[in-house]
C-alpha positions, 0 to 999 in steps of 0.5 A: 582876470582869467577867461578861457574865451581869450588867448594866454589863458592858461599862463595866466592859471599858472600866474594865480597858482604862482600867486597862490590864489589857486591850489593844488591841494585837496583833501584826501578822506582817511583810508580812502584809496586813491583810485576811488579819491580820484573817480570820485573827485573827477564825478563830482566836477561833473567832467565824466558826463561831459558838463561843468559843475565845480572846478577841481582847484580854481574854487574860487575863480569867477566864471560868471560870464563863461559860457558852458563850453568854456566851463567844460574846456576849464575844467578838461584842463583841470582834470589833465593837471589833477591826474598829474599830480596824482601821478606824481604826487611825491614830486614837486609840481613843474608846470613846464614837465606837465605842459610838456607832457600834455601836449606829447600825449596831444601831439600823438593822439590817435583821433586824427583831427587833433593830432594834424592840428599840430601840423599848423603849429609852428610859433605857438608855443605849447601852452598855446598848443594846448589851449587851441586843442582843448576848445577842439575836444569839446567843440560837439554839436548835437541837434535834438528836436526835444528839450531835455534838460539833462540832454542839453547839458551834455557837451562833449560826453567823451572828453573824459576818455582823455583823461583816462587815456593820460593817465594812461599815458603817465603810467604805461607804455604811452603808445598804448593808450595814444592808440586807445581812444576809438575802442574806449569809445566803442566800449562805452557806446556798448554801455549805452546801448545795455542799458537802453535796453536793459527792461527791452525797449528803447524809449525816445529818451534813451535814443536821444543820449545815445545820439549825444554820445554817439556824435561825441566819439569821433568813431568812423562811419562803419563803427557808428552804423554797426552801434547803430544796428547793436541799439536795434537788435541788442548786444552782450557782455562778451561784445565788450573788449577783453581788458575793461575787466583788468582797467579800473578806471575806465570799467567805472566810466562805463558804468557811470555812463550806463548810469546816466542812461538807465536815469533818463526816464527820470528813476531806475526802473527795476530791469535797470537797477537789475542790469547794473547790478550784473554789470557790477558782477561782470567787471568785478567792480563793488556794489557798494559803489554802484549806490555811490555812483547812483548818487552822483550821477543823480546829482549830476542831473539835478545840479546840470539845470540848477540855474534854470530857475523854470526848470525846478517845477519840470516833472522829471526834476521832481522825480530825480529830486524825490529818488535822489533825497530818497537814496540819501535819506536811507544813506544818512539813517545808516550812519545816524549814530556816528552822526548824531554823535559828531552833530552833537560836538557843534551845537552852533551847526546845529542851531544855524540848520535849525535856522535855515528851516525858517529863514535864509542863512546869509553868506557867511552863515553858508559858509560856516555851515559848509565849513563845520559840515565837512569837519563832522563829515570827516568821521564819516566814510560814507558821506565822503562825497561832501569832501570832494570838489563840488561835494558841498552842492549837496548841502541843502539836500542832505541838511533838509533831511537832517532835522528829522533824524535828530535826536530830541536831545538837540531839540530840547530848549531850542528857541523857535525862530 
């Protein structure tokens, strides 16, 4: 049994992906860029906000008794190995060059307490290395009076930037993006601070996930006050560093953080969706995807506290929820016809969604459903988001919607339950 708590953890990955118990394939939609295949992937994990919401290739392992923090250490390593083998996707995996890598990438980071860490390594060997890092990456601690559920699901909310920075780090000169991290950061808390103060006013919400983010970014004590003051008195588009325009990944991370802040207040103010519309314009990113991204950081929001059985009757909850089914309600009636089509091919789908209306699906029958879903979803681009690692998540939403956008024809001759 594998468990991040415990030394050794990541041989024993590479153990079951030896065993085949893990893969590192994943499905790719047709025509689907694979820059845009890897942000998606990357949000629906739930690693760009900090949290852990599905695993990218260990789908199956059991992480009942992990605690979020070694959900988040995972699931940080699993984002390094799938910007590898994107990177090299037309070679054969070798998890020694990958270890090596990472831990090259590691050993000259630019946030100093990590890189001094490997002045204490000296019989570790470099998985070891790795595993001592990873639980340093996500070791942030924010005390917050309030108790917001969206806020208290954040860990480290700027681990991601390493991801970001590997890639990097694999495609380009590496001691480019080994010096990157502190502006990365500093970019993205300019995004948080825009958007706080998109409709002019920083509420208590919004102060709250910029302290999150703030305690996240290692940045020096000059660099935290100056943000500080920006949050006070403003900032602009032209306080933004030159390059974020021309870098594709990381201009998407910044709008995904400006994302998650706006949705604080529970729905998008009309100033927000305003705002974001303009950053979309400013860094030449396509508003087709800021929908997209909408959804997924919606759903982030929703899926964080889905365990917290007390939280389903919280207010904002519900808000999030009703915006949530809203966005994909009008999504769905979009490509009714396609679908409709598809749904028409799989009358046991059909009958199985009919079901759930009534009565609880067994596991199996979940599975089925998830299952013949994602093959009618194939056909349909814009309802990639099913496709991807932790995709499926969004099932009962979006099957609860279903019913009422059949066609009569599926209902015809239907036995009620």
């Amino acid at each position: 049994m594998l468990s991040p708590a415990s030394k050794g953890w990541i041989n024993k990955y590479f153990d079951l992906l030896d065993k085949k118990e893990v893969s590192l394939s994943l499905y790719r939609p047709e025509g689907m860029r694979k820059l845009n295949f890897m942000h998606l992937t990357l949000s629906n994990s739930g690693i760009v906000y900090g949290h852990s919401l599905s695993f990218i290739f260990a789908k199956k392992i059991d992480s009942a008794g992990w605690t979020n923090e070694e959900k988040l250490k995972f699931l940080l390593f699993e984002s390094h190995l799938f910007i590898y083998t994107q990177v090299n996707n037309k070679s054969i995996f070798n998890r020694h060059v990958f270890i090596k890598e990472l831990c090259s990438f590691y050993q000259n980071y630019s946030v100093n307490y990590i890189s001094n860490l490997f002045k204490g390594f000296i019989k570790e060997s470099e998985e070891q290395k790795i595993e001592k890092i990873l639980s340093k990456r996500i070791e942030i601690k924010v005390n917050l009076l309030e108790n917001k559920w969206w806020v208290n699901s954040l860990s480290n909310v700027f681990c991601f930037i390493d991801v970001i920075l590997f890639d990097d780090f694999l495609h380009k000169e590496k001691s480019e993006a080994l010096k990157s991290y502190q502006l990365f950061s500093y970019n993205a808390m300019l995004s948080v601070i825009l958007a706080a103060r998109a409709d002019g006013e920083v509420q208590s919400q919004e102060r709250s996930i910029f302290n999150v983010f703030l305690a996240s970014t290692g940045l020096e004590e000059k660099a935290r006050e100056e943000l500080k003051q920006k949050l006070k008195m403003g900032t602009t588009f032209n306080d933004f560093s030159f390059f974020i325009k021309s870098h594709w990944l990381l201009k998407r991370y910044l709008l995904d953080v400006a994302i998650l802040t706006a949705l604080c207040n529970d729905r998008l103010l009309y100033e927000e969706k305003e705002f974001l519309d303009r950053f979309c314009d400013e860094f030449e990113i396509p508003k087709e995807e800021l929908e997209e991204n909408i959804n997924t950081a919606e759903n982030f929001l929703i899926m964080s506290q889905n365990n917290v059985e007390f939280l389903k009757a919280n207010s904002s909850y519900k808000k999030v929820y009703s915006s949530l089914t809203k966005r994909w309600r009008k999504i769905i009636l979009r490509n009714r016809e396609k679908l409709s089509e598809e749904l028409s091919e799989s009358k046991e789908l059909i009958s199985l969604v009919k079901k759930s209306m009534h009565q609880e699906l067994t596991n199996e029958e979940k599975d089925l459903v998830k299952s013949q879903f994602k093959d009618v979803l194939k056909s349909v681009p814009s309802l990639a988001i099913f496709m991807f690692p932790g995709g499926v998540i969004l099932l009962p939403l979006v099957l609860k919607i279903i019913p009422d956008l059949l066609p009569s024809a599926f209902k015809e001759n239907q036995i009620d339950s």
